[in-house]
C-alpha positions, 0 to 999 in steps of 0.5 A: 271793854266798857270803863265800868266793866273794866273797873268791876273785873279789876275789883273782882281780881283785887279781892281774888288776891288776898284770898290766893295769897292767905291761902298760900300762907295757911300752911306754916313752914316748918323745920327739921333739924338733921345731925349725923356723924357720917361724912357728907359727901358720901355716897351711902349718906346721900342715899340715905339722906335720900330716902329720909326726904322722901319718906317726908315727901310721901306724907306731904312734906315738901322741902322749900314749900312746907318744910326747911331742913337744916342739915349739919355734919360730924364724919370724926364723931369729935365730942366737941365738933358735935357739941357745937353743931348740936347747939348750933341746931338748937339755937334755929329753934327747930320743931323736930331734930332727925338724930344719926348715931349714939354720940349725936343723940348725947351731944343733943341731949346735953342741949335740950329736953324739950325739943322732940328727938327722933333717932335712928342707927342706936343699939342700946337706947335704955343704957345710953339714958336716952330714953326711960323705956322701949313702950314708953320713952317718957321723954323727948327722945324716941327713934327707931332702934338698930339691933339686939346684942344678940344679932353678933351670935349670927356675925360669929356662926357666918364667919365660922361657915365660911371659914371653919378653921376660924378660932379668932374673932377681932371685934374692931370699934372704937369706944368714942364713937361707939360707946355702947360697944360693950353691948355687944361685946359682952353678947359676943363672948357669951355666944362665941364658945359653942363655935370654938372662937375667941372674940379679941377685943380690938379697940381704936380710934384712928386710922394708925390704931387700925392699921396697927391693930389689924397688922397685929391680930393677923401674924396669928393663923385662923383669924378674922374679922368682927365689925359691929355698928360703929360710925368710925369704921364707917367711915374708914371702910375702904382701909379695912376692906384694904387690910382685911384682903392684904391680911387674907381676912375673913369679916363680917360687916355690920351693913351692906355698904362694907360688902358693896364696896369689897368687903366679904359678907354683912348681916344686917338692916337695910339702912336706906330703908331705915331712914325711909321708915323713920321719917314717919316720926317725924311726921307724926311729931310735925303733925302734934304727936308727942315723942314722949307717947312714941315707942321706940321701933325694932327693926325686923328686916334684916338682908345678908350679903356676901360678895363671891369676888372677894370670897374668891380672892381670899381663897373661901369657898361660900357655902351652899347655905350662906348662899341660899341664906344671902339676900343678895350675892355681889358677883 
């Protein structure tokens, strides 16, 4: 090659470059924050983790090529632990917080009112003050909501089908971690007298508390089991699953990974898909929507799941409706 046709190439590619590299800059990374009060390491979090990424991927957010996401952890829901990893998210100085349960919502609302919040798994988004109104948040929260109060008249009326001589319903949560239970309380014991049940409140907050509570709500006969959302028996399912079989205890779960891992029956959203579908607001702030214009979404899909081993082992015969009702049925 000829020194002048070497030096033109050279100039041309030179030039190529800047241009590749301006091109690869255009687009600012980004940064999501994540706060959840679920256990790392457990499978149903990593798949709902999961689903969350891939929600963002679909609209174009790759992890590592447009967008950082700093993820932190709370499985105990300690209102000081969230606290400091709520402030120690703030302080990367995030665009949008992807916010997991009611007590991480708060732990982040104390830290900013600027910052965009898009929440998932909350029961009661106006009476935790996290939002002005479902049309209109009006600040910068905004999510998709988990269930109306309403959804423990269906718990009630499954656990009397499988078990028709039920007159006791425990209603096991714990305050701290889910402080909107009366939400669901009050709903609970409204609709209960129509199925001849009596709701107990069952109130704990560690694993001695549920051992003991369980023990003694089951030396009564024709009782069962009521579990609404609530991260901390979330993450204890395994010992509730273990004491509701030791007691021979109908229950009813308030998600499907209770049934998958041996519980009776759930009724209730499909949570993978709901943090699929709540990357959409993450996207639309990322992209300049503002949260405050966001309504918060209900969600519409719900699935009932009954597992027959257990079923079986507990000596409960599951009801052609259930069964024709159930979405899935765990053999």
């Amino acid at each position: 090659m000829r020194r002048r046709e070497f030096i033109t190439l050279l100039g041309g590619a030179a030039a190529a470059w800047p241009l590749a590299g301006r091109a690869q800059q255009s687009e600012r990374m980004r940064r999501i924050g994540v706060l959840m009060s679920l256990a790392e390491h457990d499978p149903d979090t990593k798949a709902r983790l999961g689903a969350f990424r891939q929600g963002l991927e679909k609209r174009g957010w790759s992890e590592g090529r447009n967008v950082s996401i700093d993820t932190r952890f709370a499985p105990d829901s300690s209102a000081d632990r969230l606290q400091v990893l709520a402030r120690e998210l703030i302080g990367l100085q995030p665009d949008v917080i992807f916010a997991q349960s009611t007590p991480v919502v708060a732990a982040l609302q104390r830290e900013t009112q600027t910052i965009p919040i898009v929440f998932v798994n909350i029961a009661d988004p106006i009476g935790s003050g996290f939002v002005a109104s479902l049309p209109r948040p009006g600040g910068n929260i905004t999510g998709v909501m988990l269930y109306e109060a309403s959804v423990t008249g269906k718990w009630l009326a499954m656990l009397k089908e499988i078990a028709p001589r039920l007159e006791r319903a425990a209603f096991v949560t714990n305050p701290k971690t889910a402080p909107f239970y009366n939400y669901y309380l009050r709903a609970a014991e409204s609709l209960s007298p129509p199925l001849g049940i009596k709701v107990v409140p069952s109130l704990v907050e560690s694993i001695a508390d549920i051992e003991r509570t369980i023990e003694a709500f089951a030396r009564a006969p024709n009782g069962g089991l009521l579990l609404p959302p609530d991260v901390n028996t979330n993450v204890h399912r395994d010992l509730i699953i273990a004491l509701a079989a030791r007691y021979s205890l109908p229950a009813v779960y308030w998600a499907r990974v209770f049934v998958a891992d041996g519980g009776l029956m759930s009724y209730g959203t499909d949570q993978v898909e709901m943090f699929r579908q709540t990357a959409a607001y993450v996207d639309r702030i990322l992209r300049g929507d503002n949260s405050a214009d966001l309504p918060v979404q209900a969600t519409t899909k719900f699935e009932t799941i009954v597992n027959l081993k257990t079923a079986k082992a507990l000596g409960l015969t599951v009801s052609p409706g259930l069964l024709v009702a159930a979405d899935e049925v765990i053999e």
